[in-house]
N, C-alpha and C positions, 0 to 999 in steps of 0.2 A: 891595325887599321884595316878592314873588311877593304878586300877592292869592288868589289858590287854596288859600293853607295852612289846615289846619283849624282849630278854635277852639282846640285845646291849643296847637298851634302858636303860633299867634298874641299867646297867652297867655305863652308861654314868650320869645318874641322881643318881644312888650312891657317884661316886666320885664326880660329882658339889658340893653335899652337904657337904660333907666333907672338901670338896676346902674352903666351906664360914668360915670354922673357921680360915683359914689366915687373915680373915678382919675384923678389929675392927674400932670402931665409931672414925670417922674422917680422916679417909684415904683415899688418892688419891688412887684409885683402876685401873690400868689397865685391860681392860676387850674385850678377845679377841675374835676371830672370827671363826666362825663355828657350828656344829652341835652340838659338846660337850659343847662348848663355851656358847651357846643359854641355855641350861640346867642351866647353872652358872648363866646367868643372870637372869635366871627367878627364881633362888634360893633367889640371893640376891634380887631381887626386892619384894618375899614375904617378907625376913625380912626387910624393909625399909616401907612396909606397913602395916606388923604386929605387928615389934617390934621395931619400931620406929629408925632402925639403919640409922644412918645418913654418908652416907659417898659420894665423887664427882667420878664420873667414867669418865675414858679415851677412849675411845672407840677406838678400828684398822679398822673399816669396817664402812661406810655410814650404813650397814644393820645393824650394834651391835647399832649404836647411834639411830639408831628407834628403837630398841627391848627395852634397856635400856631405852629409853624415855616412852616407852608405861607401863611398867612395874615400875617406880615411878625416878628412878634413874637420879639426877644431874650429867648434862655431859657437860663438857668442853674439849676445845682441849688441849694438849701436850703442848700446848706455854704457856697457859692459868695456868696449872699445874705445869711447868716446873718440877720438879721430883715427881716419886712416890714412894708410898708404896708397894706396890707389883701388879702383873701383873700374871692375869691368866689367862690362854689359854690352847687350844688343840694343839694335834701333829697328823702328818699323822704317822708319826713312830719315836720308842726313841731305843735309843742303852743301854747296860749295864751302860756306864758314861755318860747319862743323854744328849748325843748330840742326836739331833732331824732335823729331814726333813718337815718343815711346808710351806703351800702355797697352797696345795689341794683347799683352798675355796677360791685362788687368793688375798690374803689381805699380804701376806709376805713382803714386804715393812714397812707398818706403822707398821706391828706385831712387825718386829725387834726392830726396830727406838722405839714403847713404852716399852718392854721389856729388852733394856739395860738403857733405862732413870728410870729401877727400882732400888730399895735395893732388891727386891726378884723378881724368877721369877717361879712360879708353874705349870707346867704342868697337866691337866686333862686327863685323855685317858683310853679305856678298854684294856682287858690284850691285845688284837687283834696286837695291835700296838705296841707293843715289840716287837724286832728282835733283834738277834745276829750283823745282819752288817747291816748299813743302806743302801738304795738301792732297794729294790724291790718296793716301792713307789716312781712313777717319780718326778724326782729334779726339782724343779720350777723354770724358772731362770725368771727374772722379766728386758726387755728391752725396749730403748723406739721405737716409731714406728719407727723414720728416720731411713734407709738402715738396718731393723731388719733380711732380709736375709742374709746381708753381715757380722753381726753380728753373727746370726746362722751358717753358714760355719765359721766364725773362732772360735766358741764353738766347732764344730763336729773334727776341728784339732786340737786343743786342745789336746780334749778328746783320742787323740790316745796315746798319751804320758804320761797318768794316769792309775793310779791303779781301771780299773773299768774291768765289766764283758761285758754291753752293747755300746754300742756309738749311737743310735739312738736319735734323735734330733725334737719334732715336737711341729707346732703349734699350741695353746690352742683355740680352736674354742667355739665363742657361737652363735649356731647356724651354720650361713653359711659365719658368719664372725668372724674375728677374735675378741677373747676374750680384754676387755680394762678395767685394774684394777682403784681404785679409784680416781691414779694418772696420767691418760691416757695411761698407759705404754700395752705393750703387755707382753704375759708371754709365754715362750720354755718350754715345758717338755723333761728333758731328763731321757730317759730310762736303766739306768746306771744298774741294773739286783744287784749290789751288788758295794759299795764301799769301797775302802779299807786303804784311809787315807784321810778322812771326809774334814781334818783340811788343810791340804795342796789341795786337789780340789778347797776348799771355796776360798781361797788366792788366786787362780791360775785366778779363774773364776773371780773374781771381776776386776781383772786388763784385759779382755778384752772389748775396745772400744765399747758402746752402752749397756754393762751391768750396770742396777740398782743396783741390789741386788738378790743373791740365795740365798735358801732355807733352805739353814743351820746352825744351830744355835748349833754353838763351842760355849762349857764355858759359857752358859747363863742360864740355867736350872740351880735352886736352888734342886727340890722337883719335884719328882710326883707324882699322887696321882692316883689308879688305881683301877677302878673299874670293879666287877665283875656280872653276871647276877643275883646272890641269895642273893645281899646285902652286899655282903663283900670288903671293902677297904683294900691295901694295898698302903700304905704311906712309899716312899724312898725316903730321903733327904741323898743328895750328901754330903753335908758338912758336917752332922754330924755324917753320916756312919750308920743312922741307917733305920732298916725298923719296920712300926706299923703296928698292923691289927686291926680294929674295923668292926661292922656289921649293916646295917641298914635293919629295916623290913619293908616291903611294904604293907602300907595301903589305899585301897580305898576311895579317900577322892573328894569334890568338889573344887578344888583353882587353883593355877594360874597356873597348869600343865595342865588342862583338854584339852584343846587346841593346846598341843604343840606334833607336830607329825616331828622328825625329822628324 
């Protein structure tokens, strides 16, 4: 573990490790996508090359299944698995009961989709991404291209008749074109400034014409696991009402982090 990393860093490779004690040898592992997410795999890929942990991972992102591939990890798809053991991922933000805003790195589609084909679903994240209401992270709404304006004007009416603070509606660019997730689809951020009944938007939003899937993830979150810049986890599981602390120390060492700048 490089000691140079910054405090998020730090933070984010604190709670990966911590994450790896959900996985025991022989587990279909779902293994999610993004910045914290990459942390986790590179966690478990040392224990699969140091301590011989044998488990298959699921991958949510074309880019997880080449991290996990480079790093030792057996990876099969969803179909392949058909259920798993638990599924760990990042959040762009979590609320008090464990509901979460994810899509920031565009993979919220397969995120969901392997995350309720789990028994458990663990969240990663620094303290950064707690919030009181969710909302100040734009809502990722994931649509496909045919008539996706015509779809975005009937999100933006929608949106007047919910409990939000924003209504702002835009599309996710890469580059000078539009952004295309792994299943061609385009993705809307909406800028909802604060939400204020999660669980009724998600409902609301799925049932319009050219919506995939948004961004939020009611009642899926088992656990989070929360990491801090000076080595300290805290550990909140939902269902058993309770929260851990443990601490890990950072040592300069040469392996399979020295390379990973996220």
């Amino acid at each position: 573990m490089p000691s140079d990393l910054s405090p998020i860093d730090k933070a984010k490779f604190a709670a990966a490790k911590r994450a790896t004690q959900y996985v025991e040898d022989g587990m279909r592992v779902g293994l999610g996508t993004g910045s914290t997410a990459a942390w986790l795999v590179r966690c478990l890929g040392e224990l699969v090359s140091e301590e011989g942990l044998k488990i298959t991972g699921v991958p949510t992102s074309a880019r997880t299944a080449a991290l996990a591939r480079d790093v030792g990890i057996p990876v099969v798809s969803l179909d392949e698995a058909r259920w798993l053991d638990v599924t760990i991922d990042g959040a762009d933000e979590y609320d008090g009961n464990l509901n979460l805003i994810k899509g920031g790195g565009g993979a919220l589609l397969q995120e969901k989709i392997v995350a309720t084909a789990s028994d458990q679903m663990v969240v990663i994240a620094d303290i950064s991404k707690q919030v009181e209401a969710l909302g100040a992270f734009p809502l990722p709404i994931e649509v496909i291209p045919f008539g996706w304006q015509t779809t975005k004007a009937l999100i933006e009416e929608t949106l007047i008749g919910m409990d939000v603070l924003g209504r702002d509606v835009t599309l996710r660019l890469n580059g000078d074109a539009a952004y295309v997730t792994d299943e061609g689809n385009h993705i809307l951020d909406l800028h909802l400034n604060r939400i204020g009944n999660p669980r009724q938007l998600s409902l609301v939003l799925n049932q319009i014409p050219g919506v995939v899937e948004n961004g939020l993830f009611i009642d899926i979150c088992d656990a989070v696991v929360i990491g801090y810049g000076d080595g300290r986890v805290e550990v909140r599981d939902i269902n058993e009402g309770t929260v851990e602390e443990t601490r890990f120390d950072f040592l300069e060492t040469d392996n399979l982090f020295s390379d990973i700048a996220e």
